[in-house]
C-alpha positions as a printed Julia matrix, in Angstrom:
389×3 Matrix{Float64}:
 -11.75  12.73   17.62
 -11.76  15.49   15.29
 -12.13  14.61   11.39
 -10.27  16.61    9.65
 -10.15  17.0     5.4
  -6.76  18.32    3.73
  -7.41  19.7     0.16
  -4.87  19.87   -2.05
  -4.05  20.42   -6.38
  -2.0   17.29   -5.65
  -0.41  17.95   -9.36
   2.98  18.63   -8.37
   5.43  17.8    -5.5
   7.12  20.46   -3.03
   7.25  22.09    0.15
   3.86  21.84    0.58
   2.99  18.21   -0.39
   6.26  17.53    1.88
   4.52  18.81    4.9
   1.16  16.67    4.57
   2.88  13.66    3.83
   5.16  13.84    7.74
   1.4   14.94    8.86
   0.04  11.84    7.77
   3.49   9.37    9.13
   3.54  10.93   12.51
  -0.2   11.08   12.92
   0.08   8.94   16.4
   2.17  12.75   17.37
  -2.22  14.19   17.57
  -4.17  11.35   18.17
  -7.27  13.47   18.74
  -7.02  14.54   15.11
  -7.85  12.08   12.36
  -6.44  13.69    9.04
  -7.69  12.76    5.26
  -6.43  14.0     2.14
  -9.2   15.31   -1.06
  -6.55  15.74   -4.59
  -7.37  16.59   -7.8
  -5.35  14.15   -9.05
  -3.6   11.06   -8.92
   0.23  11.59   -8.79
   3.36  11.32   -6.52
   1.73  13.22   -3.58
  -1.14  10.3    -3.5
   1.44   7.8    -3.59
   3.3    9.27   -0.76
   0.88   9.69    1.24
  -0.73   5.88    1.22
   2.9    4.67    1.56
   2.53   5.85    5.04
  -0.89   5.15    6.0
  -2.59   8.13    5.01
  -5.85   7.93    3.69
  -6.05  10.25    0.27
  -8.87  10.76   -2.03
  -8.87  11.82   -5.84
 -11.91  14.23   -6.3
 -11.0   14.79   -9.75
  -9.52  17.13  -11.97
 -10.43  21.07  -11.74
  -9.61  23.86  -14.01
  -9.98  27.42  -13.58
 -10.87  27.81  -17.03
 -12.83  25.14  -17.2
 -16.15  25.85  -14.97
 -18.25  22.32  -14.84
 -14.76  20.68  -14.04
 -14.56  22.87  -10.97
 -18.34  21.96  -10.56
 -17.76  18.68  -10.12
 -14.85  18.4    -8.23
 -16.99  20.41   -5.59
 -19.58  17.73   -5.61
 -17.4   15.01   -5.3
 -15.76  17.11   -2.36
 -19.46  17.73   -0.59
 -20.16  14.27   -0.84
 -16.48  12.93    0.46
 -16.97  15.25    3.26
 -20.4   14.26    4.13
 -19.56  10.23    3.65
 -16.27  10.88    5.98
 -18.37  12.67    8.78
 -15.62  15.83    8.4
 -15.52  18.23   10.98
 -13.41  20.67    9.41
 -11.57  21.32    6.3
  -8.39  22.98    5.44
  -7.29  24.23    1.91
  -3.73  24.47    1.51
  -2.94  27.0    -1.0
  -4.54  30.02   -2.48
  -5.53  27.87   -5.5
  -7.76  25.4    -3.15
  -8.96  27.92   -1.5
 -10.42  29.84   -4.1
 -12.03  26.86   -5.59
 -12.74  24.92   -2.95
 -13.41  26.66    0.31
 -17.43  27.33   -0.02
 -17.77  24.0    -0.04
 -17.3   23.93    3.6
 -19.87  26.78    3.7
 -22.83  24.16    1.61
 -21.22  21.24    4.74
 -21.79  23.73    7.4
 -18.85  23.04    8.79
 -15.3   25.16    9.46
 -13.2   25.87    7.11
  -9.2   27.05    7.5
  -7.05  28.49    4.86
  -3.55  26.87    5.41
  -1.3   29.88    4.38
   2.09  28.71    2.47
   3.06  31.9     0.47
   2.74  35.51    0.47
  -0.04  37.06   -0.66
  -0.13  40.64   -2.87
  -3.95  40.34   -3.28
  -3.05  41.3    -7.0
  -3.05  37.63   -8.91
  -6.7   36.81  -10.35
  -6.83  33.32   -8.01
  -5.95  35.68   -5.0
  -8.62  37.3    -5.39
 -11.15  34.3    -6.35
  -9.59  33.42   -2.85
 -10.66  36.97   -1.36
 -14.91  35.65   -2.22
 -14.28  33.11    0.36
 -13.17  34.27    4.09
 -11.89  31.5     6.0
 -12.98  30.76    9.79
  -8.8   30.76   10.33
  -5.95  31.6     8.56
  -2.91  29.16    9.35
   0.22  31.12    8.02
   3.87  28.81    8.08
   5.54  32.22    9.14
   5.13  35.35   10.34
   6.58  36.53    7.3
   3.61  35.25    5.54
   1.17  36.25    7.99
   2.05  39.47    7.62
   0.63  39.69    3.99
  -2.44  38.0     5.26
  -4.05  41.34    5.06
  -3.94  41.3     1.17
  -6.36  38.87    1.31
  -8.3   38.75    4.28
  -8.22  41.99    6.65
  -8.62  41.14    9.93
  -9.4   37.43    9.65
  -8.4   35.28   12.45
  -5.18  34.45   12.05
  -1.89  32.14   13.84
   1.12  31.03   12.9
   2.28  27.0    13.43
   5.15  25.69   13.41
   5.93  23.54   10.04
   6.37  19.85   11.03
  10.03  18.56    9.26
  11.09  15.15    8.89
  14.06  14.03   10.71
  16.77  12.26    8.55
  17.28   8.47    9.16
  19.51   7.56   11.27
  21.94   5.24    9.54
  23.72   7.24    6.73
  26.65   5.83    4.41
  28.03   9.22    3.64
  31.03   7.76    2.12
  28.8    6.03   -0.34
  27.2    8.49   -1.02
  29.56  10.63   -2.01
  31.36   7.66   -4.29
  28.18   7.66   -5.94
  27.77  11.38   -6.96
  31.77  11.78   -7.98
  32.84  14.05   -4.68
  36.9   13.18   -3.81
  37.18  13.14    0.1
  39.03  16.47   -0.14
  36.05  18.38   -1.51
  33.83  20.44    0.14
  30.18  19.48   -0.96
  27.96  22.15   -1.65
  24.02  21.05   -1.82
  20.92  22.71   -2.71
  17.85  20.59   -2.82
  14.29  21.39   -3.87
  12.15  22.78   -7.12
  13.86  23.8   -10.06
  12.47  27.71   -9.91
  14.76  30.61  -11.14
  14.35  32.62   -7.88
  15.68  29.91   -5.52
  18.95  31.16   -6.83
  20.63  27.94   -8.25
  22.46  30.18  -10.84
  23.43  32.9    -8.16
  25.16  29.65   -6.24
  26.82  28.44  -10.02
  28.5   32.3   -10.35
  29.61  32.33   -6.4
  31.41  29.29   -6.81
  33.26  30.27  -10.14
  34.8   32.12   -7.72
  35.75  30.37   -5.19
  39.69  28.55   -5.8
  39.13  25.88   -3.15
  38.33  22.14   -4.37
  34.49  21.64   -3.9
  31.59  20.18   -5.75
  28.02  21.2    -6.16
  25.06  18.96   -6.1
  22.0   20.19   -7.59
  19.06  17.49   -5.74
  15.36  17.6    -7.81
  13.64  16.71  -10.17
  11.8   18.5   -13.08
   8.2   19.0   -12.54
   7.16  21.16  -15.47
   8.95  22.51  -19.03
   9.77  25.81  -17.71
  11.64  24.21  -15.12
  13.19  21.72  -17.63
  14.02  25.13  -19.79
  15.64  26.6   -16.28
  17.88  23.35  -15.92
  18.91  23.22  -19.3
  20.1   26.9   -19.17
  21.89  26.04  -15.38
  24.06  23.38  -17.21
  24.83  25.97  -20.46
  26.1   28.25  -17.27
  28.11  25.67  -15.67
  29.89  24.7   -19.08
  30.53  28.76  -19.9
  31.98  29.33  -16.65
  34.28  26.06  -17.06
  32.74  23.88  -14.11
  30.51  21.63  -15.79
  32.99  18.72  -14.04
  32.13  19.67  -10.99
  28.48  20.11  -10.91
  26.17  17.16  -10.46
  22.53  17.64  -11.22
  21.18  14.14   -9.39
  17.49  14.77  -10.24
  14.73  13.04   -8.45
  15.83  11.3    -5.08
  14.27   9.38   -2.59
  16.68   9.95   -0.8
  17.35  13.22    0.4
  18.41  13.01    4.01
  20.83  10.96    2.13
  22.76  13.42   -0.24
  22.2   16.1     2.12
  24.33  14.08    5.18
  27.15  13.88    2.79
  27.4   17.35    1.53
  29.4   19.87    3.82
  27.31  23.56    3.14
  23.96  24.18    2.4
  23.43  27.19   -0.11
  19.92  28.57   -1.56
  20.42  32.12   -2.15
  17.01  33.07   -2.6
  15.78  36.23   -5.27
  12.74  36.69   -3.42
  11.55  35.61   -0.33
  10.8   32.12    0.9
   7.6   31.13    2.77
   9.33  29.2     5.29
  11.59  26.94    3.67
  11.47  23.46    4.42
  14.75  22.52    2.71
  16.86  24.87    4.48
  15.47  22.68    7.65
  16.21  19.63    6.17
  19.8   20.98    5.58
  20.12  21.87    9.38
  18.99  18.27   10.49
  21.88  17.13    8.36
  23.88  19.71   10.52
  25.18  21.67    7.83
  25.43  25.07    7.67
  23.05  26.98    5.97
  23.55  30.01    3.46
  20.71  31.56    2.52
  18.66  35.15    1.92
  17.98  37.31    4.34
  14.63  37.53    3.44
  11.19  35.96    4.15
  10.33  32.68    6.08
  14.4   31.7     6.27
  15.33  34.57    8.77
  12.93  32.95   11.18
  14.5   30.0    11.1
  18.46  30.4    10.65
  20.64  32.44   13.04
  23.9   33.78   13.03
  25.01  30.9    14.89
  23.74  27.95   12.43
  24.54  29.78    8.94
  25.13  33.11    6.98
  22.11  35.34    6.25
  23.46  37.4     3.15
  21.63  40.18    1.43
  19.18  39.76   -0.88
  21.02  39.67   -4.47
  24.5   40.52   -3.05
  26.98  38.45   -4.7
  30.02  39.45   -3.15
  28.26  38.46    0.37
  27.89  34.99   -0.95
  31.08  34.64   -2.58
  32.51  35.55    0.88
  30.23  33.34    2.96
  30.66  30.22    0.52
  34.26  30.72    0.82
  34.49  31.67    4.18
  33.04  28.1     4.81
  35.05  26.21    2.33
  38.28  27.06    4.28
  37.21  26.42    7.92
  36.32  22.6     8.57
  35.73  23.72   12.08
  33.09  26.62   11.5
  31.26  24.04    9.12
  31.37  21.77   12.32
  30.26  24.49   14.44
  27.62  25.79   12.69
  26.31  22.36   11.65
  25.43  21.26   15.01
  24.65  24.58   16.16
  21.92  24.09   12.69
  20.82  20.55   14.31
  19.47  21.97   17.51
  17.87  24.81   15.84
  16.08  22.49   13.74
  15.09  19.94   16.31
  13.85  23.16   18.39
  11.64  24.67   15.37
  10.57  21.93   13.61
   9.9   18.46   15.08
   7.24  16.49   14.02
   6.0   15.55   17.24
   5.71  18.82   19.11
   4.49  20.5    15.96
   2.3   18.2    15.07
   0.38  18.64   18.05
   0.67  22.44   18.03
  -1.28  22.25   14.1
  -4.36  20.12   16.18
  -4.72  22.48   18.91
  -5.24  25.24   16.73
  -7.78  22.9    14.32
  -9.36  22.47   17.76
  -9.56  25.55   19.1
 -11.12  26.93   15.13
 -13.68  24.69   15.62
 -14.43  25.5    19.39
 -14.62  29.54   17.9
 -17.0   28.16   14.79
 -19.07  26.96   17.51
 -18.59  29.84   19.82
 -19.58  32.18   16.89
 -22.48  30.4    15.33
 -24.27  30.23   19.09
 -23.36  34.21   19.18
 -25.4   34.88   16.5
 -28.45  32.59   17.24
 -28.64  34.5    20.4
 -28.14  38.0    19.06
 -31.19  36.83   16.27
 -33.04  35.41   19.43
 -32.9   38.9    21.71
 -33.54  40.76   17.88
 -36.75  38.76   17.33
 -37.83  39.48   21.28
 -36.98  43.42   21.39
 -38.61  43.69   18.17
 -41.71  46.08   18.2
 -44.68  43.96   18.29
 -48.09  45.37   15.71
């Protein structure tokens, strides 16, 4: 059995906070590894996760700016992973990372940077990050691995495969769509996730101006923090300028997703920069819709020409085209949308990748091991061919 701490801000809830929480519900998928959770905080994330067994602990709050806050976190993180007998700890983010990954170094044991964005080495916690090299880097893409060097040059590195939930299995669609004000004639465009600017929420709002046939757009998340309240706010003054206010639905929070996503017909997050990996765009292919998205970052690993449209990178014509494209052809949507099922199923289920993420735990600790030994021996055949006096 290998113990294995997850540390996390814990503050907000996305992508990332996602992922651990299907770690910790499919956990019987690695049942050599037993995963814990250390947060700063109490929040949705801790509720999530002990709503499906996982065991999460609040180390307390920690501030960059604010050094005996950091302090202490740390010793309530040494002291949580000597109590839980942890064999190896994994910081998800730069942010943990740079705070929290020489703790492992005062446990003695491994420590693994989990990798979820790019890296430019530029950003003052990237480079608190850089003070601490990690036994492993895992990176969610190759996209993102390949920035790994801004941070770490030539640290061990691999790329898993990010475990995504599959939807449930018994979906009212029809109520679904009652509920959020979508006619049976429409075609249901969706876009779940953060409120950020560069996800490209107003990019979809312009594109669909656009667009003569009837459709609707949902608009699934909730606001985390004012400048994403201020981003809403302005997405609704766009809507209402360009006349189509009626047919946008901002639903906010959900619980459930898998939900609104089954009863939309086209999944569209025209990204402005590029995504990690992009865990709602797989979400949106195991409701077997097809995806439009960027062709940039994490999301051109994942969709192919034969689940979605891959448009250029601030190209509004492209999407315009795409989104209508789609609109008019029941039968591509069809198409694609199982086409995006079996893609997802193949690149992201639980299960299989589940077990991928503990073999690669594993084999960091085996190499720990492996390189710890090295040097002891190297110091051993030092102290021996050392000129005796």
């Amino acid at each position: 059995m290998i113990r294995v701490l997850h540390v996390v801000g814990g503050r907000l809830f996305g992508g990332v906070e996602s992922m651990l929480v299907t770690l910790a519900r499919n956990r019987a998928a690695a049942p050599e590894m037993d995963s814990e959770f250390a947060l700063c905080c109490e929040g949705r994330l801790r509720s999530a996760l002990e709503q499906v067994g996982g065991r999460a602990h609040v180390i307390g709050a920690a501030r960059v700016r604010n050094p005996i806050s950091i302090f202490r976190a740390r010793a309530a993180l040494l002291d949580l992973i000597r109590q839980r007998k942890v064999d190896v700890m994994v910081c998800h983010m730069t942010w943990a990372q740079a705070l929290f990954g020489s703790v492992a170094r005062s446990a003695k044991i491994p420590q693994i940077f989990a990798m979820h964005d790019a890296a430019s080495g530029k950003p003052l916690i990237e480079k608190l990050a850089r003070r601490v090299r990690p036994d492993l880097a895992l990176c969610n893409s190759e996209f993102t691995k390949s920035t790994l060097s801004n941070l770490y040059p030539n640290a061990p590195a691999a790329v898993y495969r990010v475990p995504v939930e599959r939807p449930s299995a018994n979906i009212d669609r029809s109520r679904v769509r009652r509920e959020l004000g979508a006619p049976d004639d429409a075609v249901v465009v969706v876009q779940a996730g953060r409120m950020e600017a560069w996800k490209g929420y107003q990019s979809t709002l312009v594109a669909l101006a656009s667009i003569a046939h009837k459709w609707r757009y949902w608009i699934v998340g909730a606001t985390q923090r004012r400048s994403e309240i201020r981003y809403v706010e302005n997405l609704r003054r766009t809507a209402a300028r360009l006349k189509i206010a009626d047919r946008v639905t901002f639903t906010g929070f959900r619980a459930d997703v898998d939900h609104v996503l089954a009863a939309a017909d086209i999944y569209c997050q025209p990204n402005e920069r590029a995504e990690p990996f992009g865990i709602a765009i797989v979400e949106g292919m195991y409701a077997r819709l097809p995806i439009v998205t960027s062709a940039v970052g994490g999301a051109r690993e994942s969709v192919t020409d034969r689940c979605g449209f891959l448009v250029p990178n601030g190209n509004l014509a492209a999407l315009i085209s795409s989104l209508d494209t789609l609109a008019r052809d029941p039968s591509l949507r069809l198409k694609m949308g199982e086409n995006a099922y079996r893609r997802a199923v193949e690149i992201a289920d639980p299960a299989k990748c589940i077990s991928e993420i503990a073999a690669l735990i594993s084999a960091s600790i085996d190499r720990s091991r492996y390189d710890v030994a090295e040097v002891a021996m190297e110091r051993s055949r030092d102290l021996a061919e050392a000129p005796r006096h």
